[in-house]
C-alpha positions as CSV (number, residue, x, y, z in Angstrom):
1,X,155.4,170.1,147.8
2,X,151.5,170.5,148.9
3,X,150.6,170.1,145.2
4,X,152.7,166.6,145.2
5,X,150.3,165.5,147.8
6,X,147.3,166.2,146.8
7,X,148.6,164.5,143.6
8,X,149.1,161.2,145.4
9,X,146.3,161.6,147.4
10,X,144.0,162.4,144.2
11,X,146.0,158.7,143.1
12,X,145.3,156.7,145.8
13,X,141.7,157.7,146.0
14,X,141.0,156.8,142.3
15,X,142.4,153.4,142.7
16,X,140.5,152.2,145.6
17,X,137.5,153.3,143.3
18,X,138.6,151.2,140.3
19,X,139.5,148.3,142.2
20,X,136.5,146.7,143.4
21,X,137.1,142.7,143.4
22,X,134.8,140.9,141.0
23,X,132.8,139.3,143.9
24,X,131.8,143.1,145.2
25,X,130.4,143.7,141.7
26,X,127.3,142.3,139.9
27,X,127.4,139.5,137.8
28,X,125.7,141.4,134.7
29,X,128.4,144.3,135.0
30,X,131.4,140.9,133.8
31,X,132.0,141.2,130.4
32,X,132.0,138.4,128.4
33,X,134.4,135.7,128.9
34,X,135.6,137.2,131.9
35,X,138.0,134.6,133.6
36,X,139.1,134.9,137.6
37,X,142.1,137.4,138.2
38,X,145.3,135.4,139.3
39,X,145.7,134.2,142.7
40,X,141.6,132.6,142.9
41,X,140.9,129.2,143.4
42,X,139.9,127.7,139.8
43,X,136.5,125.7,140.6
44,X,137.3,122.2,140.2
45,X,136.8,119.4,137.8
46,X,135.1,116.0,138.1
47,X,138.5,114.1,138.7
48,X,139.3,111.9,135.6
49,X,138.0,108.2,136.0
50,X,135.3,109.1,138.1
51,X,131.4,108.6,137.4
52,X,129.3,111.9,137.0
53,X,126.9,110.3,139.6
54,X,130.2,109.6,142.4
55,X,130.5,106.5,141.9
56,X,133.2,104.4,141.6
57,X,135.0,103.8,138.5
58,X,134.0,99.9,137.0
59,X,136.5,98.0,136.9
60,X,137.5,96.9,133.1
61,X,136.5,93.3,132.1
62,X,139.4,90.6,131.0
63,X,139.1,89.3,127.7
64,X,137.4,86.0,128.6
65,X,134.4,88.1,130.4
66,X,134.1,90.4,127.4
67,X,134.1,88.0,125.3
68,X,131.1,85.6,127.7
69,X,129.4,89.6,127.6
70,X,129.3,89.9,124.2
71,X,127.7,86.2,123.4
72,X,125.2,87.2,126.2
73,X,124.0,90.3,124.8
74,X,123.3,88.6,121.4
75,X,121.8,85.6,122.6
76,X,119.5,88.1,124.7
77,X,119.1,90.5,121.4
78,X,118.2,87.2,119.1
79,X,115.7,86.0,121.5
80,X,114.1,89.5,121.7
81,X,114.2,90.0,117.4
82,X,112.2,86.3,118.1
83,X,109.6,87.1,120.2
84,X,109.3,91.3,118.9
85,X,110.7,90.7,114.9
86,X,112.4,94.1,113.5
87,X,111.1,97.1,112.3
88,X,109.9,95.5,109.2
89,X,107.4,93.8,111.3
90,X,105.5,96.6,112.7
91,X,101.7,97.6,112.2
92,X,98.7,95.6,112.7
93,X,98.5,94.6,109.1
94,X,102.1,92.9,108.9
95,X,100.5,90.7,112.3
96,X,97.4,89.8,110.7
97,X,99.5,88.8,107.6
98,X,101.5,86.4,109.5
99,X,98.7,85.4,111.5
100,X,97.0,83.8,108.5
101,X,100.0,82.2,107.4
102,X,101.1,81.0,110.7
103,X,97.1,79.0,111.1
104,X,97.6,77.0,108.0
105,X,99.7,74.3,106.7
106,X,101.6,75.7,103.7
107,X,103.4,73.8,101.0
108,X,106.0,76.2,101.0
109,X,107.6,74.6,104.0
110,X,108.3,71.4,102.0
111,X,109.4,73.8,99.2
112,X,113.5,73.5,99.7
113,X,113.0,69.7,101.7
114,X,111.8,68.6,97.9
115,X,114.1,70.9,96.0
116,X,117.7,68.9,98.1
117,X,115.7,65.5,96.6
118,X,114.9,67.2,93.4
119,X,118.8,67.8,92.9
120,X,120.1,64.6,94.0
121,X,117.2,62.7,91.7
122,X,118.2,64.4,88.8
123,X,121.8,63.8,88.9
124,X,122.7,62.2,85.7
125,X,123.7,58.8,87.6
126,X,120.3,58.7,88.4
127,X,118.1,56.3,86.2
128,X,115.9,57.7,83.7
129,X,113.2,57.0,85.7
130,X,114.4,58.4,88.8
131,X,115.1,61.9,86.9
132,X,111.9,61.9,85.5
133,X,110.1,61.6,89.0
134,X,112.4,64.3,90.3
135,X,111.5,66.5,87.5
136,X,107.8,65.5,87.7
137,X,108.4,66.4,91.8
138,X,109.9,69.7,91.2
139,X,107.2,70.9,89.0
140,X,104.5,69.8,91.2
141,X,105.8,71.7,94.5
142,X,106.5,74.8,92.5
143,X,102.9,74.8,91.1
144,X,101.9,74.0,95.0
145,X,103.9,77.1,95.9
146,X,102.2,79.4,93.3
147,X,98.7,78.0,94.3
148,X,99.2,78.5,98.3
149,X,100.5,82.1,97.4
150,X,98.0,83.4,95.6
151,X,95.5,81.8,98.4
152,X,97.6,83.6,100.9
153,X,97.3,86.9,99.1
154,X,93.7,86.6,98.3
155,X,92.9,85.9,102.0
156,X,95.0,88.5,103.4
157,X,93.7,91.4,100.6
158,X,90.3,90.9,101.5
159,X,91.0,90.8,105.7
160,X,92.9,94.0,105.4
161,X,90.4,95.7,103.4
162,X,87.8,94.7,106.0
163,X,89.4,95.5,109.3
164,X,91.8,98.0,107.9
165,X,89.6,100.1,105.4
166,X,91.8,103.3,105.9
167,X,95.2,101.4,105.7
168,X,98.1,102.8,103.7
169,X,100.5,99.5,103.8
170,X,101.6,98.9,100.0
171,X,99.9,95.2,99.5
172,X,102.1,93.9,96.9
173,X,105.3,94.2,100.0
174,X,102.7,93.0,102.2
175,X,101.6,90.1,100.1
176,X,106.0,89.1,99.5
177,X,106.2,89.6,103.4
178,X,103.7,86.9,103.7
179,X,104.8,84.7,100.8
180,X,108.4,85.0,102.1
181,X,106.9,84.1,105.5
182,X,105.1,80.9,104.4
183,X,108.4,79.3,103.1
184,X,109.8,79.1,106.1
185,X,109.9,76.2,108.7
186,X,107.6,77.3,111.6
187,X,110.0,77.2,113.8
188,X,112.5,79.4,112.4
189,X,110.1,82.0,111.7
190,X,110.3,85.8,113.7
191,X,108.6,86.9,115.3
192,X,107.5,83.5,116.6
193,X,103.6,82.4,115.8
194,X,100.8,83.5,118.4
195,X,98.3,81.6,116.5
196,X,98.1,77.6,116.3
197,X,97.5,75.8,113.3
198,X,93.7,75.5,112.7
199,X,93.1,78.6,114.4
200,X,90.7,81.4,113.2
201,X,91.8,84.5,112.5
C-alpha cells in the first residue's frame, strides 16, 4: 500500500509539471501551427459585410443609378484622355510635335471634307466634266497632304534635334504621330491644343 502512494503521488506531481497552460509559457517555446486547446475563445473575425475601416456597409445601387454611374465615369474619363491624351502621348518630344502641328493651318484637315465630294463627283451620273474636276480635286489634296507632311516632319526633325540632342524617341513614329495628328479636325484632336494658330513654337 505505501508504494501505491507514492505511485500516485509521483503521478500527480508529474502532471501539474506538464500541464502549464499556453498563456504561462513563452511564445517561442509554441510549435508551429499551434492552435488554442478546446474550450478558448477563438479571436474573432471582421463580421461579413462590414468595412475594414468600421464603417457601414454601402448600400448597393439600383440599376438606373448604375447605369447614370457608369455614363459619369466615362464622360469624366473622356474629358481627362482630352485634356491629358494616353500613354502614347507622353514625353516632351510627342508635345512639341503636336505643338507645331496644332500652330498651323494644315491641308490635311480638308483631306476627308474633299474626299466625301470627290466620291459623289465621280459617280458615273456625274457629267464628264464633273468627274474630271473631282478627279483633278482629289489629286490635288493628296499632293497638298504629301507636301504639308513632309513640311511637318522637316520642322519637327530639326526642333527635336535642337532642344532634344540626347533624345531616344524613334522619329519615323514621331513623324506618323504628327502626320496622323494634322488630319484631324482641331477640335477632335487629344489632347486638346495649348497653342493658337499663328503661334511660335
Amino acid at each position: 500500500m505505501p508504494s501505491l502512494f507514492r505511485r500516485k503521488s509521483n503521478d500527480l506531481v508529474d502532471e501539474a509539471v506538464t500541464s502549464v497552460t499556453p498563456d504561462e509559457s513563452s511564445d517561442s517555446a509554441r510549435p508551429r501551427g499551434y492552435t488554442p486547446a478546446k474550450g478558448r475563445e477563438t479571436p474573432k473575425r471582421p463580421t461579413a459585410g462590414r468595412r475594414p475601416g468600421g464603417g457601414a456597409p454601402s448600400k448597393p445601387l439600383s440599376k438606373e443609378e448604375a447605369r447614370v454611374r457608369r455614363r459619369e465615369l466615362r464622360a469624366e474619363a473622356a474629358a481627362e484622355f482630352r485634356r491629358e491624351g494616353g500613354p502614347r502621348d507622353r514625353g516632351p518630344e510627342r508635345l512639341l510635335a503636336r505643338n507645331v502641328v496644332d500652330s498651323r493651318r494644315t491641308i490635311g484637315t480638308w483631306f476627308f471634307g474633299g474626299a466625301l465630294i470627290v466620291l459623289i463627283g465621280s459617280n458615273a451620273a456625274m457629267p464628264p466634266e464633273v468627274r474630271l474636276i473631282s478627279n483633278l480635286l482629289w489629286g490635288a489634296l493628296a499632293l497638298g497632304v504629301v507636301v504639308d507632311s513632309i513640311l511637318i516632319s522637316r520642322k519637327i526633325g530639326k526642333l527635336v534635334r535642337e532642344r532634344f540632342p540626347n533624345s531616344d524617341q524613334r522619329m519615323g513614329s514621331l513623324y506618323l504621330y504628327a502626320i496622323m495628328r494634322s488630319i484631324t479636325f482641331r477640335r477632335m484632336r487629344a489632347p486638346a491644343p495649348r497653342v493658337n494658330l499663328g503661334d511660335p513654337v
